[in-house]
N, C-alpha and C positions, 0 to 999 in steps of 0.2 A: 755316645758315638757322635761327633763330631760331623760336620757335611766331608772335609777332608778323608776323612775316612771311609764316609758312604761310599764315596764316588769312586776309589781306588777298592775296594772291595770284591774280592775274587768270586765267582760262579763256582758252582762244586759244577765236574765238569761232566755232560751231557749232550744225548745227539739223539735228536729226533727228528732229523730231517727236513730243516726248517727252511731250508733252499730253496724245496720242491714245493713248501706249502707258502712261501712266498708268491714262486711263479703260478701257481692253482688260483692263487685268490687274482693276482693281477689277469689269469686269463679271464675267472671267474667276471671281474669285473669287465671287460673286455667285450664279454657276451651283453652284459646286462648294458653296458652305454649302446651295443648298435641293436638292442630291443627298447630301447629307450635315449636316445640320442639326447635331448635337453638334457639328459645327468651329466654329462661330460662337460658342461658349462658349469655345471653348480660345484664336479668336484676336481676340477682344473684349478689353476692357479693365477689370479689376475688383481691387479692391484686395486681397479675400480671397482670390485667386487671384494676384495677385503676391506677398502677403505669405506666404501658406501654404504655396502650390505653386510659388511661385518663379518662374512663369509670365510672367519680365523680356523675353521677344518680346512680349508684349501691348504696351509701349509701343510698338511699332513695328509692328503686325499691326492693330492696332483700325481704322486708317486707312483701311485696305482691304474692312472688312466693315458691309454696311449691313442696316439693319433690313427694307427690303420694296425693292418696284418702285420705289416713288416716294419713296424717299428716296435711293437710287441716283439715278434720274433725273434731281433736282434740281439733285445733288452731280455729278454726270459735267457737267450745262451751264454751271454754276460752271469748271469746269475748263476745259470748252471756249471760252466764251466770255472769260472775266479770263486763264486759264490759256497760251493758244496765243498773244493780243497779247506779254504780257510774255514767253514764252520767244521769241519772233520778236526782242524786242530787245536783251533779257541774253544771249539764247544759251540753247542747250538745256542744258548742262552748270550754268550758274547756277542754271537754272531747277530743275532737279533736285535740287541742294544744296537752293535755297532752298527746295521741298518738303517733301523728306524732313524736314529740319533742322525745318521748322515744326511739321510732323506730330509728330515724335518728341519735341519739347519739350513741346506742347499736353498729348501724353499725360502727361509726367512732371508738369507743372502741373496738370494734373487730377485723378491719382491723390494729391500731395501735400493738394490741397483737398478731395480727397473722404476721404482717410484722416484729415484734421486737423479735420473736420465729422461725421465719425460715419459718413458713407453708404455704406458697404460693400457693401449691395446695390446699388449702380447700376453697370451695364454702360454701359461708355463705348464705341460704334461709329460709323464714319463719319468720311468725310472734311473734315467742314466745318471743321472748327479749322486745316488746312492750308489749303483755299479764303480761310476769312475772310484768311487771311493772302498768299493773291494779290491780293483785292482792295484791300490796300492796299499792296502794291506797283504795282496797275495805275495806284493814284491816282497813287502815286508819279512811276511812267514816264510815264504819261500824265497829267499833270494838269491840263491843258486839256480833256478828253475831258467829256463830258456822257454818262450812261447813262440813256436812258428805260424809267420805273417803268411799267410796264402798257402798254408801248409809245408811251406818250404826252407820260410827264410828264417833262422834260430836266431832271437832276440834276446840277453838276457832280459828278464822282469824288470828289474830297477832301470834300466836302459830304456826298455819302452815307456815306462811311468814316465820318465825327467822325457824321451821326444814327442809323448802325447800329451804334459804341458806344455813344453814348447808353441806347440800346435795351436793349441785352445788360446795362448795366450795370444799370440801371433793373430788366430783367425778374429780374437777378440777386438784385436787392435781395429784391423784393416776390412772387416767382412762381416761385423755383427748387425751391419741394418741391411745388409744383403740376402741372408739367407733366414733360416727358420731352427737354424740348432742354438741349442742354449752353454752356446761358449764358456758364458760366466758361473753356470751351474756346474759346469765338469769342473770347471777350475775350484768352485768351494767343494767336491766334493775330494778333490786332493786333500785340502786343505782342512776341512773337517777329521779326514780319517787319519791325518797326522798331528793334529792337535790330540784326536781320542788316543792312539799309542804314547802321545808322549806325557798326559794328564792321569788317562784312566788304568793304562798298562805298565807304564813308567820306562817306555820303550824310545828310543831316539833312531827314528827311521835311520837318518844321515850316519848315525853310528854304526849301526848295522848292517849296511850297506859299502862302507868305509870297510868295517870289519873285515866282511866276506873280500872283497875284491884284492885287501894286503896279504890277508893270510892262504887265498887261492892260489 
């Protein structure tokens, strides 16, 4: 078997709830930085610490640790809400690849951009660069699906995915040494989760979404 073949290689398909024991360990972890506060430096993501200290689990730990209450809690209902539909219909094992894989690229994309920009002091934490990247699998899976903004407002899914790049891209442009969200992380997390549909699933977001909207 060839690496082509690995890497397109279907899950026999399963569900074990791997949404909820995502959000478990990220709270799990959550507890344990504010009984232990220095962990959240070792397992954050920061370029002078992978470059100096070698600290190569940060690409892979940063995922897991969040700045306060409410940037956990935002990030868990992301998960739950985009997170639990699409592992209901990839299966829990896709859903887990497609995770971790998102996560641990976002990080590698980040730290690239943040070492080729100068920013060495920015700690990169938090799950949303994996999130942004369910959300546009859910568009994907579900692209009929409408999400109301405020409870109110019916968006469809591929509609919001293309105006929250917009956004990210725009905020990236004009506002990334202003504030404290990692712009460029949401954007490779679009971007990783449309590279895994179109490599590992053999699925072309754009077509699909092409698709639904000619034949609706």
């Amino acid at each position: 078997m060839n690496l082509y073949q690995i890497i397109k290689k279907p899950f026999r398909y399963s569900f074990f709830n791997a949404a909820l024991i995502i959000i478990g360990v990220n709270i799990g972890v959550f507890l344990i930085t504010i009984l232990f506060p220095e962990l959240k430096i070792l397992l954050s993501m920061n370029v002078l610490y992978v470059t100096q200290k070698h600290a190569f689990w940060q690409f892979f730990t940063y995922m897991f640790v969040h700045a306060d209450f409410y940037h956990l809690l935002f990030n868990m209902l992301g998960i739950f809400f985009f997170g639990m539909a699409v592992e209901r219909s990839i299966g829990s094992k896709e859903f887990l690849l497609l995770y971790l894989i998102s996560g641990f690229f976002c990080g590698i994309i980040s730290f690239f951009f943040y070492w080729a920009t100068g920013a060495y002091l920015v700690i990169l934490l938090g799950a949303s660069g994996a999130i942004y990247s369910l959300l546009l699998a859910y568009a994907v899976v579900f692209p009929n699906s409408k999400i109301y903004i405020w409870g109110i407002l019916p968006v469809p899914a591929p509609i919001l995915v293309a105006a929250y790049a917009g956004i990210e891209i725009g905020s990236q442009l004009l506002f990334a040494r202003r504030g404290n969200v990692a712009h460029m992380t949401h954007l490779a997390g679009f971007a990783v989760a449309w590279l895994y549909f179109l490599i590992r699933m053999g699925i072309n977001p754009w077509k699909v979404w092409k698709n639904t909207y000619q034949n609706g």
